[in-house]
C-alpha positions, 0 to 999 in steps of 0.5 A: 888340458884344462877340463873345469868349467870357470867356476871350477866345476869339472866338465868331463863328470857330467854328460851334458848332452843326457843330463845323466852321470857318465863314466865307467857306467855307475849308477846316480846312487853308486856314485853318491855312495862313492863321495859319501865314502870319499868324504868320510876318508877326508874327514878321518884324515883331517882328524887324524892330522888334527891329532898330530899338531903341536897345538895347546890343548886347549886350541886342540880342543876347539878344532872340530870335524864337521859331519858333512864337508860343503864339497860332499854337499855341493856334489851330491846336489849336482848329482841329483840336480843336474843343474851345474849352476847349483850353487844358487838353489833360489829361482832368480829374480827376473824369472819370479818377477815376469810374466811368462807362464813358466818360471824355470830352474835355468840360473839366467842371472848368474850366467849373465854375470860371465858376459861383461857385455851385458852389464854395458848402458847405452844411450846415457845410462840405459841397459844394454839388452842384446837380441841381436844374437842371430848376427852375433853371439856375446863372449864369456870372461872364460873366452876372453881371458883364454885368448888373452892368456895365448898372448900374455903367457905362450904367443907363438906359432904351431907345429914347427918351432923348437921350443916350449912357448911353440909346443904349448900354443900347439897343444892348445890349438889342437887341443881346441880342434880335439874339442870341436870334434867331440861337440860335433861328435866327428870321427875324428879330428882330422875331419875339422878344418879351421878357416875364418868364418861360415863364408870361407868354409864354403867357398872352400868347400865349392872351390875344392870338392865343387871344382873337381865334381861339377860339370857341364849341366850338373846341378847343385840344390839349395834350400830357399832359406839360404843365407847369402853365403850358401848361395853366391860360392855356389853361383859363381861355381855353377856360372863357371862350370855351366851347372844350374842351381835348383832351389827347395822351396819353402811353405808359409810358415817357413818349413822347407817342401820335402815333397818338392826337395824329392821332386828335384832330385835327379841324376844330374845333382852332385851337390845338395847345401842346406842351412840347418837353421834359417837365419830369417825364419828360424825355422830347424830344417829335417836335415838327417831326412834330407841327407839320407834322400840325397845320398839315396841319389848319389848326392853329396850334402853341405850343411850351413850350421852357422845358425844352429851351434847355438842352439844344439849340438851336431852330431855329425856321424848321426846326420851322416852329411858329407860337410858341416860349417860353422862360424865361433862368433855365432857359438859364443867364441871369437870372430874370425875362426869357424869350422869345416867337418868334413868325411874323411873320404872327401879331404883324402880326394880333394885339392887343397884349397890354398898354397903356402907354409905349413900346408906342404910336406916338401917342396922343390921348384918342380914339385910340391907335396902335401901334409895329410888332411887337416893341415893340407887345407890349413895354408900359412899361420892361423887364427891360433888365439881364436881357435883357442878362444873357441874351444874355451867357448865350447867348454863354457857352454858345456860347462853351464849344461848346454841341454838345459840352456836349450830348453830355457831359450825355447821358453824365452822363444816361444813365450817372445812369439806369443807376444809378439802375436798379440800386437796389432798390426804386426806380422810375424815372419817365421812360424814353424813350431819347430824353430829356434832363437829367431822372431822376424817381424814387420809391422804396417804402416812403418818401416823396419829401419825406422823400428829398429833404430826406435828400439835402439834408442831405448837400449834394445839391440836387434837387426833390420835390414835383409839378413843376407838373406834376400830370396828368403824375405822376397819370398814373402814380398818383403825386402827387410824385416826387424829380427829379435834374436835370443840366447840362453843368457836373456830374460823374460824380463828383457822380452817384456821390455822388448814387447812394450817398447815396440808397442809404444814405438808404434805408437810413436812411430806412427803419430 
């Protein structure tokens, strides 16, 4: 299993999620006492093989023994930094030059160097800049070359061959499931199921649990903020069964009404599916509070997390809900692979989702048995390359300190609002101070395609449309809006130019 970060930093030495050091519990002076004594022990062997070698004199003599070796060093800055991007002490250019009123020890400029993305000129020859990271994340070289690793060098199916190509492609594939188990602090690894996206893990969910648990007049409660794919599986099941959805509402700044979420609940509901984040408003939902009302009422809880991996870690076993799903493209991995956590209880008890190969135990033409849970829900060939590909992006991210990507993006975040407030004429959708990556706006007197495709023209990517969210933007009177999206690996630079591209776009735009 591969456990450095691309730039060769080891990712299992420093526990990301406290930024403190982890393993056999030593303290930070423990261990620099240790690399101290370590690198003392190098020095003396080095000088004892210098000793031994069959050199002249002379040349002997010029060899040195350095007091301090670069690595000693290195390790001792990373051990009091807390910042693995160490090698570079110096506040990056686009930090120093901004106008943002924190600058911020986050090493932007060297992460951005891992997205070769990034680098792209549109239009002729103007830079790229990516704020459409709600729709999709940008892909490091550490992701893209583990996918082309799978095919240049093991490409083959799991599980079943006889042969060494078949054993390392499968070692690597549940080695990425062991990986997503452990970023979302799951149980157990049997609780992570691959499937292609958010969409499939729910249609999943309600085609399976949904299918054996509602009936006639039940109901299923959804948040407001859905995206369209915590609604329509949901919808097509309820019309089926003759359930009804309830929907939790959400106030102006876009913060779900808990006190109408208790009001809901009742004996009739099973089933309760909530975005953890909203991909229109941004808005970080008190999901754990939602559960623990749910559960209180003999509800089951379905996460959509689509929009919060990004951002944060879920640690699933805190939050205690019953399913969890995500999509890799959204977490800086390969489209077509997502995940469902979820309660082992649940996978034991419920139908597979589809038929075929490598779900089953044993078949005859009279009767079929299953593989235990993962695979029971896992039918024929899956994405091996991309399941890969997202347990190399989950490396990555806690490689470069996920925790402190966080804290810079909600600078980024909070200074891009501040900003954008400052427009005349442009109103913000989504502003609940408790809220991630996400700036949806319109602006008077123009139109929302109109205003993204100005922003395009100068090199600026963003989403205007619906979102797939249309009952979030109705709520508003709206049926379109221009999202902004950021990540850890854009700039206050880029934020500024966003801002005085719009300004003169509305000028523009409104000749």
């Amino acid at each position: 299993m591969d456990n450095t970060h691309p730039l060769g930093i080891p990712i299992n030495d420093l526990n990301t999620s406290s930024g403190s050091i982890s393993g056999n519990n030593l303290s930070a002076d423990n261990y620099e006492d240790m690399i101290h004594n370590m690198a003392a022990m190098m020095r003396g062997m080095l000088g004892e093989a210098i000793k031994q070698m069959p050199l002249d004199p002379s040349i002997k003599g010029q060899l040195k023994v350095p007091e301090k070796c670069l690595g000693e060093e290195l390790a001792i800055k990373a051990l009091k930094g807390g910042n693995f991007y160490f090698l570079q002490n110096d506040q990056p250019s686009a930090l120093k030059e901004n106008k943002s009123p924190k600058a911020h020890s986050f090493n932007v400029e060297l992460i951005r160097k891992d997205f070769p993305i990034l680098q792209q000129k549109v239009h002729g020859n103007k830079p790229l800049v990516w704020l459409d990271n709600a729709a999709t994340t940008q892909k490091p070289n550490h992701v893209i070359d583990k996918i082309s690793d799978y095919y240049r060098n093991y490409n083959s199916n799991v599980h079943r061959g006889a042969h060494e190509m078949a054993a390392r492609a499968t070692d690597a594939y549940e080695q990425a499931r062991q990986k997503i188990q452990q970023f979302m602090s799951a149980g157990s690894s049997n609780e992570i199921v691959y499937v292609r996206g958010t969409t499939e893990a729910i249609n999943l969910i309600a085609r399976t649990f949904g299918q054996l648990n509602i009936g006639h007049g039940d109901e299923i409660v959804l948040s407001a903020s859905s995206h369209h794919a915590n609604i329509v599986p949901w919808q097509m099941l309820a019309k089926e069964k003759g359930a009804h959805l309830r929907v939790i509402p959400f106030n102006d700044i876009g913060e779900l009404d808990l006190e109408a979420y208790k009001a809901l609940l009742n004996p009739r509901v099973k089933i309760v599916a909530v975005d953890h984040v909203s991909n229109v408003l941004g808005t970080v939902n008190p999901i754990k509070e939602m559960v623990k009302l749910a559960h209180a009422n003999s509800s089951i809880v379905v996460i959509d997390g689509a929009q919060s991996v990004p951002h944060f870690r879920p640690n699933v076993q805190d939050i205690d809900c019953d399913f969890y799903v995500f999509s890799g493209h959204k977490l800086f991995g390969p489209t077509g692979i997502g995940v469902v956590y979820g309660k082992t209880k649940h996978w034991d008890t419920i139908p597979p989702y589809q038929g075929g190969g490598n779900m089953i135990d044993k078949v005859t033409f009279e009767h079929t048995t299953y593989q235990p849970p993962p695979y029971k829900f896992e039918a024929g060939t899956g994405n091996i390359a991309d399941a890969i590909g997202l347990g190399a992006a989950i490396d990555y991210i806690q490689g470069i300190g996920f925790d402190a990507a966080g804290h810079y993006e909600k600078e980024l975040l909070n200074y891009g609002m501040q900003q954008l407030t400052m427009i005349p004429d442009l109103k913000l959708i989504g502003t609940s101070p408790t809220k991630v990556s996400v700036m949806s706006f319109v602006i008077d007197g123009i139109s929302n395609e109109d205003m993204g495709k100005y922003l395009d023209s100068e090199g600026i990517a963003v989403r205007s449309g619906h979102h797939c969210a249309q009952p979030t933007l109705a709520y508003f009177g709206l049926t379109s809006s221009v999202r902004p999206s950021v990540a850890f690996y854009n700039t206050f630079e880029e934020v500024d130019f966003l801002i005085d591209t719009i300004k003169k776009g509305i000028k523009q735009l409104k000749k």
